[in-house]
PyMOL Python script that loads the backbone (N, CA, C, O; Angstrom):
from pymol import cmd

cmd.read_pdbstr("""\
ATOM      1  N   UNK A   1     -47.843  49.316  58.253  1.00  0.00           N
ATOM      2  CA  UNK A   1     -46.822  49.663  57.287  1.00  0.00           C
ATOM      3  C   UNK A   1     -47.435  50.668  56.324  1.00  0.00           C
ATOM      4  O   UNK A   1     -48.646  50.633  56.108  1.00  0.00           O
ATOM      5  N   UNK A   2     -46.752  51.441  55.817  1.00  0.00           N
ATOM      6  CA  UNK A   2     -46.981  52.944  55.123  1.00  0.00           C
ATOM      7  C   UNK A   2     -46.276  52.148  53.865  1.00  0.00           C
ATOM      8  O   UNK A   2     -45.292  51.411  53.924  1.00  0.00           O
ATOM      9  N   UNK A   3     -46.942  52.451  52.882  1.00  0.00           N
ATOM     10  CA  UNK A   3     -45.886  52.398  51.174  1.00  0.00           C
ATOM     11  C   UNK A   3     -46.340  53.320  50.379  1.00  0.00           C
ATOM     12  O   UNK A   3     -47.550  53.420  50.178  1.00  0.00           O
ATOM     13  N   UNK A   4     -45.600  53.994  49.903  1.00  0.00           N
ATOM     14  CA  UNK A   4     -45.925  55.017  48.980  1.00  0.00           C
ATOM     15  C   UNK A   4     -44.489  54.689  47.672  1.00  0.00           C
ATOM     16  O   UNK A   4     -43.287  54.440  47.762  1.00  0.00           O
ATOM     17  N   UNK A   5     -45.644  54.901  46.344  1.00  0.00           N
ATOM     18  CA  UNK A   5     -44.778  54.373  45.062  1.00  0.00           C
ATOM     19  C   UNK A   5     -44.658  55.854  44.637  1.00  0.00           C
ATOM     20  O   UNK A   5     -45.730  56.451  44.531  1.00  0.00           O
ATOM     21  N   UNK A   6     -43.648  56.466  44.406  1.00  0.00           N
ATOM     22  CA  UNK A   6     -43.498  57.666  43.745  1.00  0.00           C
ATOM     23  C   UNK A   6     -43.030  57.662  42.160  1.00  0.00           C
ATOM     24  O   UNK A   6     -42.077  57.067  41.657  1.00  0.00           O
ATOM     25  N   UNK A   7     -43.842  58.373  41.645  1.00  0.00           N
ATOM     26  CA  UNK A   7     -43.534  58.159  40.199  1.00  0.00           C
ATOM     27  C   UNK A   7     -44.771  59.347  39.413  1.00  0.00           C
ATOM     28  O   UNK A   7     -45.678  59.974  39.959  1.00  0.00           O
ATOM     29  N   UNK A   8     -44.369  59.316  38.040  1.00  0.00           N
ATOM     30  CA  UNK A   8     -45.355  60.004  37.208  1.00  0.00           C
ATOM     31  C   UNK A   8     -46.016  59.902  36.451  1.00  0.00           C
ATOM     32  O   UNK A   8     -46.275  60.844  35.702  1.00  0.00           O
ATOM     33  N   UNK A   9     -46.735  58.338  36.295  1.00  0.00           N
ATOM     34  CA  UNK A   9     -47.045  57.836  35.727  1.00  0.00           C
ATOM     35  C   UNK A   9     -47.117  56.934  34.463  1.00  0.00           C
ATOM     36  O   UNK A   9     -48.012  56.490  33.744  1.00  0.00           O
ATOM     37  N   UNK A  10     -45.407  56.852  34.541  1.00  0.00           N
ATOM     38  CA  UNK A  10     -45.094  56.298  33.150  1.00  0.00           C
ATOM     39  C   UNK A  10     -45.217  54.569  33.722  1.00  0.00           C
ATOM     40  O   UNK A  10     -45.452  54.129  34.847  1.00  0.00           O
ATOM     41  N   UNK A  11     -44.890  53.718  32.142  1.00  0.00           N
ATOM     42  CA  UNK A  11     -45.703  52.165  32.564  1.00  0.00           C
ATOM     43  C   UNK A  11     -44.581  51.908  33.975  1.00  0.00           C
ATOM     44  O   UNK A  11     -44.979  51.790  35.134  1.00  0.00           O
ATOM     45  N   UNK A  12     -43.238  51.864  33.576  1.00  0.00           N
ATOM     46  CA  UNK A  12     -42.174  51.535  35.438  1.00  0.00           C
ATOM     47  C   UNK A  12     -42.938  51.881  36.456  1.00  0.00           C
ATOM     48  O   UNK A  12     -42.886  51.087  37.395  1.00  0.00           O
ATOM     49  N   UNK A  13     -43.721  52.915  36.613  1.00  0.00           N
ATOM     50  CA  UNK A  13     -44.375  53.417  38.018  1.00  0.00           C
ATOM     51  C   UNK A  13     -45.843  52.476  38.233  1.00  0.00           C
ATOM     52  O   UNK A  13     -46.492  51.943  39.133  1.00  0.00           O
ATOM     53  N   UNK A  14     -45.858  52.621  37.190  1.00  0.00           N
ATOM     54  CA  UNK A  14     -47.708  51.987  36.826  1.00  0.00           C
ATOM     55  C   UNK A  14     -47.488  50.467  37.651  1.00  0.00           C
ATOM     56  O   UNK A  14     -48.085  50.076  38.653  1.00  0.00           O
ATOM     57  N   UNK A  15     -46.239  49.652  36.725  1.00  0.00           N
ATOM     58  CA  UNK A  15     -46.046  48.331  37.222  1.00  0.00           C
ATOM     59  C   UNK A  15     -45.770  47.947  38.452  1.00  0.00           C
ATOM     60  O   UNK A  15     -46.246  46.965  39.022  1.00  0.00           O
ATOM     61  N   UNK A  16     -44.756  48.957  39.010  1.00  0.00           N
ATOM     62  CA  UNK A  16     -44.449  49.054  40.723  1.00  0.00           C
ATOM     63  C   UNK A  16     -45.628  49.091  41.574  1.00  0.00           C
ATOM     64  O   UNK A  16     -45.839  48.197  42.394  1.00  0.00           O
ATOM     65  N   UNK A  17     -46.548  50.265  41.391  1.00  0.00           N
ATOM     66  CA  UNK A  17     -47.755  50.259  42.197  1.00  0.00           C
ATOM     67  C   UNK A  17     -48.290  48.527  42.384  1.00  0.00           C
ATOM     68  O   UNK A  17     -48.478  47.801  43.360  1.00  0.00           O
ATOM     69  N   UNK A  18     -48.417  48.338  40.759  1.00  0.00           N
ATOM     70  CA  UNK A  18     -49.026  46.956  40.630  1.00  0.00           C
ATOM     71  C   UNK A  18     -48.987  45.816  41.036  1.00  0.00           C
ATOM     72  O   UNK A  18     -49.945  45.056  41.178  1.00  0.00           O
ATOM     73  N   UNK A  19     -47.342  45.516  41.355  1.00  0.00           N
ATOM     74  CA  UNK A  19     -46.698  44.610  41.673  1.00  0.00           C
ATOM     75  C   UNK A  19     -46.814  44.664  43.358  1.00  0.00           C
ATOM     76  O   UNK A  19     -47.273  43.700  43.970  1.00  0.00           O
ATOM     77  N   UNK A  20     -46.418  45.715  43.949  1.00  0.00           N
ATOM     78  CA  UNK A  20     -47.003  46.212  45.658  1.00  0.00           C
ATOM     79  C   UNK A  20     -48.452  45.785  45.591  1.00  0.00           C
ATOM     80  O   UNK A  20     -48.642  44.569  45.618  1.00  0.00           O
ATOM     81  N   UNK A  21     -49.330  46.444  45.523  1.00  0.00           N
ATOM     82  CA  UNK A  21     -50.738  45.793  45.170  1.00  0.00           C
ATOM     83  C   UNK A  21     -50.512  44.198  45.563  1.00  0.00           C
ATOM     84  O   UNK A  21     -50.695  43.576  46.609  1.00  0.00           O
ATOM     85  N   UNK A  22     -50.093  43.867  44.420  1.00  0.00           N
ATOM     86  CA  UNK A  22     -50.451  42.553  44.364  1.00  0.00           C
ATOM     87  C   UNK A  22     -49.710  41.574  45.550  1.00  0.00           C
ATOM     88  O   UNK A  22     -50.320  40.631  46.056  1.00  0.00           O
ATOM     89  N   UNK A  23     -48.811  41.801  45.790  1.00  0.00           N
ATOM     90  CA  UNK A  23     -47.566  40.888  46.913  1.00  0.00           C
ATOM     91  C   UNK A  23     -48.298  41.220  47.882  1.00  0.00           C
ATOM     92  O   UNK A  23     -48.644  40.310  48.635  1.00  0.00           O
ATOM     93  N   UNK A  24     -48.857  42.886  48.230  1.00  0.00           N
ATOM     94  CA  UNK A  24     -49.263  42.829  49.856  1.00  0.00           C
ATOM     95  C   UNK A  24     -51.204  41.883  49.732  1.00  0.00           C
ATOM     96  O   UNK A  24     -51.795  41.398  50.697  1.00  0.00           O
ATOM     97  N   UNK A  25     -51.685  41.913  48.368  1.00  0.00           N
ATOM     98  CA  UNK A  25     -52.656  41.037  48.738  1.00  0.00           C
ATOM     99  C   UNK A  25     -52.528  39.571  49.069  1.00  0.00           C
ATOM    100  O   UNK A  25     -52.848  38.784  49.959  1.00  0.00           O
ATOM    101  N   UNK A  26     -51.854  39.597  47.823  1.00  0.00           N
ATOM    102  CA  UNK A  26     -51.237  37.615  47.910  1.00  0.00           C
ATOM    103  C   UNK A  26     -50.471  37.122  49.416  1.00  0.00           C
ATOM    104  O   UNK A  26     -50.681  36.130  50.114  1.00  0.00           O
ATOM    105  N   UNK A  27     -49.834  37.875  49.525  1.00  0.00           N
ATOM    106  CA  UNK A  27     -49.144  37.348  50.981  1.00  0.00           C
ATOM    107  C   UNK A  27     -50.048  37.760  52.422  1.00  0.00           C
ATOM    108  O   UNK A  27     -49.772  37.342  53.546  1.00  0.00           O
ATOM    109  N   UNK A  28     -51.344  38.809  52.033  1.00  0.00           N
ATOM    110  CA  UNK A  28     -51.994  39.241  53.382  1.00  0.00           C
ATOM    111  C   UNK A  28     -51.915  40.076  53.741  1.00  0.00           C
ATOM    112  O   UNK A  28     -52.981  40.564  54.117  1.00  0.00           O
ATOM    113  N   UNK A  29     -50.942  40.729  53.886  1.00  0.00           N
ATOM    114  CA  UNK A  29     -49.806  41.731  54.667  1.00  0.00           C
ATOM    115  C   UNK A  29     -51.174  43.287  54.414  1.00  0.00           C
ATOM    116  O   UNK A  29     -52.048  43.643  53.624  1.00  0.00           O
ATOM    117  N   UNK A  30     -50.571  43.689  55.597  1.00  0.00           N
ATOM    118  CA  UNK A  30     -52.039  45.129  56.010  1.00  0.00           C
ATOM    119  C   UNK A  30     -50.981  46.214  55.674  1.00  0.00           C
ATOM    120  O   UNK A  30     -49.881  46.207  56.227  1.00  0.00           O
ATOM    121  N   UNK A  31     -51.346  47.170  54.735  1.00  0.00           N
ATOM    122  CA  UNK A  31     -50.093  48.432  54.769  1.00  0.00           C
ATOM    123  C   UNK A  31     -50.984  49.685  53.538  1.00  0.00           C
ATOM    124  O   UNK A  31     -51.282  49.667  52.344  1.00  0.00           O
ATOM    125  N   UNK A  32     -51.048  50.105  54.036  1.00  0.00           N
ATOM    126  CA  UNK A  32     -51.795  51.876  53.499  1.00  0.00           C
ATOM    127  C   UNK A  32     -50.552  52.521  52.115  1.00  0.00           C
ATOM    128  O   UNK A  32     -49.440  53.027  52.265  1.00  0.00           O
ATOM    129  N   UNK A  33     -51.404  52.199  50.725  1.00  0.00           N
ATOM    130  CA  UNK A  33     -50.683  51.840  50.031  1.00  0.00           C
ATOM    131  C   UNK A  33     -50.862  53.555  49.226  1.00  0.00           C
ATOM    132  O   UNK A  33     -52.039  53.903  49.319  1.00  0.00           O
ATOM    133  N   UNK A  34     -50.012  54.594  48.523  1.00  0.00           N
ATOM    134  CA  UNK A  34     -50.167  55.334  48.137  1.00  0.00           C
ATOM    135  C   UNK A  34     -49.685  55.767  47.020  1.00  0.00           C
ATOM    136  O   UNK A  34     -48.516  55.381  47.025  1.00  0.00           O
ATOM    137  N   UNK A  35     -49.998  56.669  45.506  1.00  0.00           N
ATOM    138  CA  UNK A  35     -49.181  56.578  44.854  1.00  0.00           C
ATOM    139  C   UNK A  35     -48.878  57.648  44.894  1.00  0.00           C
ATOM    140  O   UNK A  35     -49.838  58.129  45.497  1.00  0.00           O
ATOM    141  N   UNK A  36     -48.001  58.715  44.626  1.00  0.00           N
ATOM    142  CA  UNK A  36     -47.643  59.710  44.706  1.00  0.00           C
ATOM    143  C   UNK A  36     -46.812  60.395  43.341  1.00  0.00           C
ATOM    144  O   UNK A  36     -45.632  60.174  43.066  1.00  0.00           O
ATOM    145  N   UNK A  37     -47.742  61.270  42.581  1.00  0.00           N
ATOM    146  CA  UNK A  37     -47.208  61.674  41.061  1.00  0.00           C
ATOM    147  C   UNK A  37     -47.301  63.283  41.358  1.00  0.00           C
ATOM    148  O   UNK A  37     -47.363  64.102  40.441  1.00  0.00           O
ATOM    149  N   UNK A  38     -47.305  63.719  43.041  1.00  0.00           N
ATOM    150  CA  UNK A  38     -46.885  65.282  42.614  1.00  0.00           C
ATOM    151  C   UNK A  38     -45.513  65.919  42.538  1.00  0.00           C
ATOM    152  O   UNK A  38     -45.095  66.068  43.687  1.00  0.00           O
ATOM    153  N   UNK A  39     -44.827  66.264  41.822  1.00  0.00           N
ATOM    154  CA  UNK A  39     -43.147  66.132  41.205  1.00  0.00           C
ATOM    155  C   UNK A  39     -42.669  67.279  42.688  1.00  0.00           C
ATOM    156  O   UNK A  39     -41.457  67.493  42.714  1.00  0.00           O
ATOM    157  N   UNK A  40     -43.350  67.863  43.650  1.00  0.00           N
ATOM    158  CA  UNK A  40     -42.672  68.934  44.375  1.00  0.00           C
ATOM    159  C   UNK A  40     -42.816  67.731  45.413  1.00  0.00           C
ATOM    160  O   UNK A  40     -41.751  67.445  45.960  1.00  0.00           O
ATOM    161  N   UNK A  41     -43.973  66.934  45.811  1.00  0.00           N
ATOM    162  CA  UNK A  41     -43.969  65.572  47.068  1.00  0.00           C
ATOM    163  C   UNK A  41     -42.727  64.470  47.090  1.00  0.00           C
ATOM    164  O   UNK A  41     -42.229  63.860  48.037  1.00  0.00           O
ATOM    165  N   UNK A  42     -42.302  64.453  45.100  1.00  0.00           N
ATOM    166  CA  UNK A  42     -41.799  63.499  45.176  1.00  0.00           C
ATOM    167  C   UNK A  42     -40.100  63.846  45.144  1.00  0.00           C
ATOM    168  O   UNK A  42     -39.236  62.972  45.220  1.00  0.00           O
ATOM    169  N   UNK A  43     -39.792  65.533  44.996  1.00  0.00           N
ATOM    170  CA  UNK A  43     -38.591  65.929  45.441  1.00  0.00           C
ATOM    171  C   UNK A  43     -38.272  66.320  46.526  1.00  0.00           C
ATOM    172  O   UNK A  43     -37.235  66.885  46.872  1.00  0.00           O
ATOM    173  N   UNK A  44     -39.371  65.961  47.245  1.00  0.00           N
ATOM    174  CA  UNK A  44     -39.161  66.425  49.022  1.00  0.00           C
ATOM    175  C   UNK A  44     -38.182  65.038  49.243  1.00  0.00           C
ATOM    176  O   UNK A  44     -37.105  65.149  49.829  1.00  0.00           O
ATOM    177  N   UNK A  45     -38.608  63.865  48.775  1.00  0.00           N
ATOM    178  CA  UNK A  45     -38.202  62.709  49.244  1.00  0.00           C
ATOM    179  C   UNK A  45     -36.555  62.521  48.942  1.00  0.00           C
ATOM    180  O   UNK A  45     -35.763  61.658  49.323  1.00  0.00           O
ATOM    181  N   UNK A  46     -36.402  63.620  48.154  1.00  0.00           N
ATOM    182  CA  UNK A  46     -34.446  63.339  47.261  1.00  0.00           C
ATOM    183  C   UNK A  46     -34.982  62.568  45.836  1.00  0.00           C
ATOM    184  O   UNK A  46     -34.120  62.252  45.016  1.00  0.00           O
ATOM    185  N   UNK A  47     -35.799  62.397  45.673  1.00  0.00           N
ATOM    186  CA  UNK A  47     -35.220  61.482  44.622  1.00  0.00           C
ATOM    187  C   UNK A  47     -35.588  62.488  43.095  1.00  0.00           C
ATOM    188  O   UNK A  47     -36.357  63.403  42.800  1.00  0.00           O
ATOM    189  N   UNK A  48     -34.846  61.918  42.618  1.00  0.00           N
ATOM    190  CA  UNK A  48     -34.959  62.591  41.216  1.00  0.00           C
ATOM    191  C   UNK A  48     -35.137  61.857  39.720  1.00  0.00           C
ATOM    192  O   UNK A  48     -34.913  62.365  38.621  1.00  0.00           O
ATOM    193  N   UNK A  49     -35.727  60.171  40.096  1.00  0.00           N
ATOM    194  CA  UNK A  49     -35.537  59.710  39.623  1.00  0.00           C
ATOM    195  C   UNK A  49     -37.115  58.796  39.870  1.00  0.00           C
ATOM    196  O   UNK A  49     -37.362  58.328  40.981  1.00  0.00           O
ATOM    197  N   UNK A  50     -38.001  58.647  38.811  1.00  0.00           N
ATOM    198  CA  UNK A  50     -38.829  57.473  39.468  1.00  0.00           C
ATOM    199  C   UNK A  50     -39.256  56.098  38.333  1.00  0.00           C
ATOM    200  O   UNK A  50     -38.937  56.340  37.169  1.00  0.00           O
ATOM    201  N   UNK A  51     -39.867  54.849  38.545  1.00  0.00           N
ATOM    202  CA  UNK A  51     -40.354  55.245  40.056  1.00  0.00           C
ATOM    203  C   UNK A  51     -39.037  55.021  41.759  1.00  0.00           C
ATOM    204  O   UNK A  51     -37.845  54.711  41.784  1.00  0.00           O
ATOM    205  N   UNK A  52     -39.865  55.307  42.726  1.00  0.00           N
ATOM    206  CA  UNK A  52     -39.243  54.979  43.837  1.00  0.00           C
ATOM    207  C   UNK A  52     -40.054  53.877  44.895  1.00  0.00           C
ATOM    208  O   UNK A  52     -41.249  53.831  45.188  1.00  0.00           O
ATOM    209  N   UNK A  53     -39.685  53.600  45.039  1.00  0.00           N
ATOM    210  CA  UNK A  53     -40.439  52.687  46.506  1.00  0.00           C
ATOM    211  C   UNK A  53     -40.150  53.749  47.793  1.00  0.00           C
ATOM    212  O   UNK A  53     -39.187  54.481  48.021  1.00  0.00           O
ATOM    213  N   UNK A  54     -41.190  53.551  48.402  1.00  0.00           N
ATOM    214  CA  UNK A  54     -41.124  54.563  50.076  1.00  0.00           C
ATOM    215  C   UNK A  54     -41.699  53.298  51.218  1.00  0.00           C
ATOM    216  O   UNK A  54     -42.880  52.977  51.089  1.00  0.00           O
ATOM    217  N   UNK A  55     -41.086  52.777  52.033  1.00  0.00           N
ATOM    218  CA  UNK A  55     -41.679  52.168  53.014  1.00  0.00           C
ATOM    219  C   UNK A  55     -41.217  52.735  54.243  1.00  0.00           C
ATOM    220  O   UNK A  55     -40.046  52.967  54.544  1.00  0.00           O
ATOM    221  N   UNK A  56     -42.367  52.959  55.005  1.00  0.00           N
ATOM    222  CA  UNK A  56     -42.389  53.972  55.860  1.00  0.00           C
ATOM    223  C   UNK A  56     -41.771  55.320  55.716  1.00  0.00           C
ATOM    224  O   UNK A  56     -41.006  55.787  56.560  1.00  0.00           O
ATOM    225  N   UNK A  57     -41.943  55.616  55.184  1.00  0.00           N
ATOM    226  CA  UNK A  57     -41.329  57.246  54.765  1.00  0.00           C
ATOM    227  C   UNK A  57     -39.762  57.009  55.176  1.00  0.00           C
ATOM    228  O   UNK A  57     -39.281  57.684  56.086  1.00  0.00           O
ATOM    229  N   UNK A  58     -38.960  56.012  54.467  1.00  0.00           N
ATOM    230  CA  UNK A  58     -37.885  55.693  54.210  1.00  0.00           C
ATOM    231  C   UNK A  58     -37.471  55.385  52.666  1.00  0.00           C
ATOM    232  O   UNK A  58     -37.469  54.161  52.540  1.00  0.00           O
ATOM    233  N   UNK A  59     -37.109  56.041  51.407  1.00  0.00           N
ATOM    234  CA  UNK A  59     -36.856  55.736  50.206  1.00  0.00           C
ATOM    235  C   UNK A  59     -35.915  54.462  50.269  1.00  0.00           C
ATOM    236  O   UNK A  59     -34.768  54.711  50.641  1.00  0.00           O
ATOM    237  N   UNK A  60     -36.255  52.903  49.917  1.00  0.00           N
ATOM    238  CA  UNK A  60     -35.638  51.830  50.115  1.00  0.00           C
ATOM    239  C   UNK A  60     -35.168  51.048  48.595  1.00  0.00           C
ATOM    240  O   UNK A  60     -34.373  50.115  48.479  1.00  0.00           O
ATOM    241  N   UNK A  61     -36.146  51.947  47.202  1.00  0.00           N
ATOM    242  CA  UNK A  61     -35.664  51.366  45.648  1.00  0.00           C
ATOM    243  C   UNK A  61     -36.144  52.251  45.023  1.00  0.00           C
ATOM    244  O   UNK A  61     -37.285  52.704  45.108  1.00  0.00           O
ATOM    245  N   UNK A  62     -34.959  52.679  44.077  1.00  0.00           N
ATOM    246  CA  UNK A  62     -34.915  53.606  43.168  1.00  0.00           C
ATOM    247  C   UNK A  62     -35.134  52.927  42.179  1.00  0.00           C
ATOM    248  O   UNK A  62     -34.249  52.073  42.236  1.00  0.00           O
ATOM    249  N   UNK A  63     -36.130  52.601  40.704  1.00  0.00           N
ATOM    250  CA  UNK A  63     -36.633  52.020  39.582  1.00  0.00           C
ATOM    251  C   UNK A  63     -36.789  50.629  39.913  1.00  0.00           C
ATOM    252  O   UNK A  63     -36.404  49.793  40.731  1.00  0.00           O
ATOM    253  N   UNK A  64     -37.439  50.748  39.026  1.00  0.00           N
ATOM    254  CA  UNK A  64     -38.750  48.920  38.749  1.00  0.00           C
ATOM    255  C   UNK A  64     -37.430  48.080  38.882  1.00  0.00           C
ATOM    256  O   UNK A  64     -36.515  48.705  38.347  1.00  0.00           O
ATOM    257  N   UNK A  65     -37.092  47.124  39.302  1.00  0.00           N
ATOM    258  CA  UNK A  65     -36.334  46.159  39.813  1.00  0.00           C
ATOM    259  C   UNK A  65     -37.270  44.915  39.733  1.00  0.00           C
ATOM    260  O   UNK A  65     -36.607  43.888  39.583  1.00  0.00           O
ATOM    261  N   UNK A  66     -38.238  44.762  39.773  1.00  0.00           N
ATOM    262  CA  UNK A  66     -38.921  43.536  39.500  1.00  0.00           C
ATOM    263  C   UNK A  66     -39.896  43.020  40.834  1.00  0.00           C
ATOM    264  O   UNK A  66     -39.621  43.261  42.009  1.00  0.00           O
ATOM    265  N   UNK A  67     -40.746  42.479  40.496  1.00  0.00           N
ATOM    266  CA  UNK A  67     -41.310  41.986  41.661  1.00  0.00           C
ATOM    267  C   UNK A  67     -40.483  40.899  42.731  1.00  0.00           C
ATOM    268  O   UNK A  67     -41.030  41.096  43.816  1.00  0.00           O
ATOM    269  N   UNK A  68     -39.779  40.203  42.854  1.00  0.00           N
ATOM    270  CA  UNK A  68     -38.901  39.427  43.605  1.00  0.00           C
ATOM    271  C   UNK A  68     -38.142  40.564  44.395  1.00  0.00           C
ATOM    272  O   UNK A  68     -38.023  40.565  45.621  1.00  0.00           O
ATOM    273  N   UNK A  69     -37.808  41.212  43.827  1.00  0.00           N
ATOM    274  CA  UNK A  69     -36.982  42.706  44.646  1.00  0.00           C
ATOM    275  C   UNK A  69     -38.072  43.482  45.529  1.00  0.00           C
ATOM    276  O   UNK A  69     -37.865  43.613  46.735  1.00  0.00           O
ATOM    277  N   UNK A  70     -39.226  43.995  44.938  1.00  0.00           N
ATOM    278  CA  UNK A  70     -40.371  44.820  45.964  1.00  0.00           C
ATOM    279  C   UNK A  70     -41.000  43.804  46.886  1.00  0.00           C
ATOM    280  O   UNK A  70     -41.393  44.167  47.995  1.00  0.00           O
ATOM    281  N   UNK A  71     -41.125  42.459  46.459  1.00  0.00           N
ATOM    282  CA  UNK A  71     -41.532  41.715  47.802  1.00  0.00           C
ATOM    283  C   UNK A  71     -40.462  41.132  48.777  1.00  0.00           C
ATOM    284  O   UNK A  71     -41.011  40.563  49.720  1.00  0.00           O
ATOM    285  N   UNK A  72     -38.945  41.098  48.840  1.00  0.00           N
ATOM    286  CA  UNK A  72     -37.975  41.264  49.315  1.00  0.00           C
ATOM    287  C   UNK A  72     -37.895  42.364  50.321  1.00  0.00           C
ATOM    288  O   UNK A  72     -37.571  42.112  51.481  1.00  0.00           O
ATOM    289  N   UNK A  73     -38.177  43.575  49.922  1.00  0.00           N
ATOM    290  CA  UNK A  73     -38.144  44.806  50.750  1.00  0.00           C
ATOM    291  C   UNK A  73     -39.344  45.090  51.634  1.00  0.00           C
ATOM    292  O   UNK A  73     -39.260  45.562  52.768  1.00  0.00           O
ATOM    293  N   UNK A  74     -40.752  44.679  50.857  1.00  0.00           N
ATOM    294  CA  UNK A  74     -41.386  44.271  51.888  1.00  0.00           C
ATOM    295  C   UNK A  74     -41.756  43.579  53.350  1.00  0.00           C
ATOM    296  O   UNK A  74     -42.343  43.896  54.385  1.00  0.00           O
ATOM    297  N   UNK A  75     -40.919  42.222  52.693  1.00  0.00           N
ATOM    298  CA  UNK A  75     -41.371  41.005  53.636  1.00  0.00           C
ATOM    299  C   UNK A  75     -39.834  41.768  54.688  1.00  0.00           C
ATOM    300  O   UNK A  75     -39.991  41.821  55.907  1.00  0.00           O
ATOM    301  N   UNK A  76     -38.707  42.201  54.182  1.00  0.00           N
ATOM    302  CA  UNK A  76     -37.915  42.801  55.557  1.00  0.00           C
ATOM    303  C   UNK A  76     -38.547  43.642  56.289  1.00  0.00           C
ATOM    304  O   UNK A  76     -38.691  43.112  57.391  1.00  0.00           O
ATOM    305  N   UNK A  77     -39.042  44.753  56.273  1.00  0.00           N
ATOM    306  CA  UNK A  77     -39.991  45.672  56.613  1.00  0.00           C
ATOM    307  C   UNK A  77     -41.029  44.568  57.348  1.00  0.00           C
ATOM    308  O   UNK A  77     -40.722  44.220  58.488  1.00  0.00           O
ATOM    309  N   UNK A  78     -41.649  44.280  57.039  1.00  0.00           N
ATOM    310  CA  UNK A  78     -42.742  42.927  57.956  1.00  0.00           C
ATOM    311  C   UNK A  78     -42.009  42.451  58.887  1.00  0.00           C
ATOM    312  O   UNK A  78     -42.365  42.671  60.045  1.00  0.00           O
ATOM    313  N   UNK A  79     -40.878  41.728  58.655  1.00  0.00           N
ATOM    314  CA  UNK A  79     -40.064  40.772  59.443  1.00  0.00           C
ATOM    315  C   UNK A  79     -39.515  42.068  61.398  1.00  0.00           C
ATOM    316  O   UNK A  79     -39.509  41.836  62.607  1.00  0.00           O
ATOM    317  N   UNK A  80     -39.169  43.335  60.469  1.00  0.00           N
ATOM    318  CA  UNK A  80     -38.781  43.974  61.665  1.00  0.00           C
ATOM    319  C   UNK A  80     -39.735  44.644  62.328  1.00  0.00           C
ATOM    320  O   UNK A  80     -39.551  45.148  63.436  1.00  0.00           O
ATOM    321  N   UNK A  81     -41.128  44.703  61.497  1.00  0.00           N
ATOM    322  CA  UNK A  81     -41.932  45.374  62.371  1.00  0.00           C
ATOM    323  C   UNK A  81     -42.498  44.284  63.086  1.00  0.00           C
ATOM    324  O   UNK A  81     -43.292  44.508  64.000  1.00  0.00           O
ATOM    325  N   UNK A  82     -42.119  42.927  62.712  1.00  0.00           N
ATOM    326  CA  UNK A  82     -42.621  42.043  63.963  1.00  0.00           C
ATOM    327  C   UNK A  82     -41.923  41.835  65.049  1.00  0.00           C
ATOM    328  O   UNK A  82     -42.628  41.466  65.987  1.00  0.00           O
ATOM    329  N   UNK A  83     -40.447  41.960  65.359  1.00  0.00           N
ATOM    330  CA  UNK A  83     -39.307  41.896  66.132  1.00  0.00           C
ATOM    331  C   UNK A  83     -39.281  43.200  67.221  1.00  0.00           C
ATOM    332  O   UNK A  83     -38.492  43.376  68.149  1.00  0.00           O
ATOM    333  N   UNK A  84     -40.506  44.121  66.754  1.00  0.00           N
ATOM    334  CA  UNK A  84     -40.382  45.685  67.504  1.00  0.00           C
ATOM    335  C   UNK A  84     -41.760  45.011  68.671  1.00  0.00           C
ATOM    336  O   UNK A  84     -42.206  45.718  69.574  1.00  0.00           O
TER     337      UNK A  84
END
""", "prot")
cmd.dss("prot")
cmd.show_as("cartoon", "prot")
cmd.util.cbc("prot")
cmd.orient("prot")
């Protein structure tokens, strides 16, 4: 699994990274984690707004929503890459 947190460093982006971090350690889960604060990388993606969540180079959450929400989108992402 690929995750990339797009954002520019304000605390919303800071916490997202943090919160990813932490769910994919606590739960185990293997995924190449990236942050991404260059504003031309992070308008390739559409968004105009951060932070964003990227799993697999799919934009899946637009702003900090909370940790219960980023490990939600995770553990789906897990669930279907085990079903493939």
């Amino acid at each position: 699994m690929n995750v990339k947190i797009l954002g520019t460093g304000c605390p919303a982006c800071r916490s997202m990274l943090n919160d990813v971090t932490r769910i994919l350690a606590h739960k185990g889960w293997k995924a190449e984690v990236e942050y991404v604060q260059d504003i031309e990388r992070i308008i390739a993606y559409g968004v105009m707004s951060t932070p964003a969540l990227v799993i697999n180079e799919k934009v899946v959450m637009l702003g900090h929503r909370g940790s219960k929400d980023i490990e939600k989108m995770l553990q789906n992402t897990m669930d279907s890459e085990r079903t493939r």
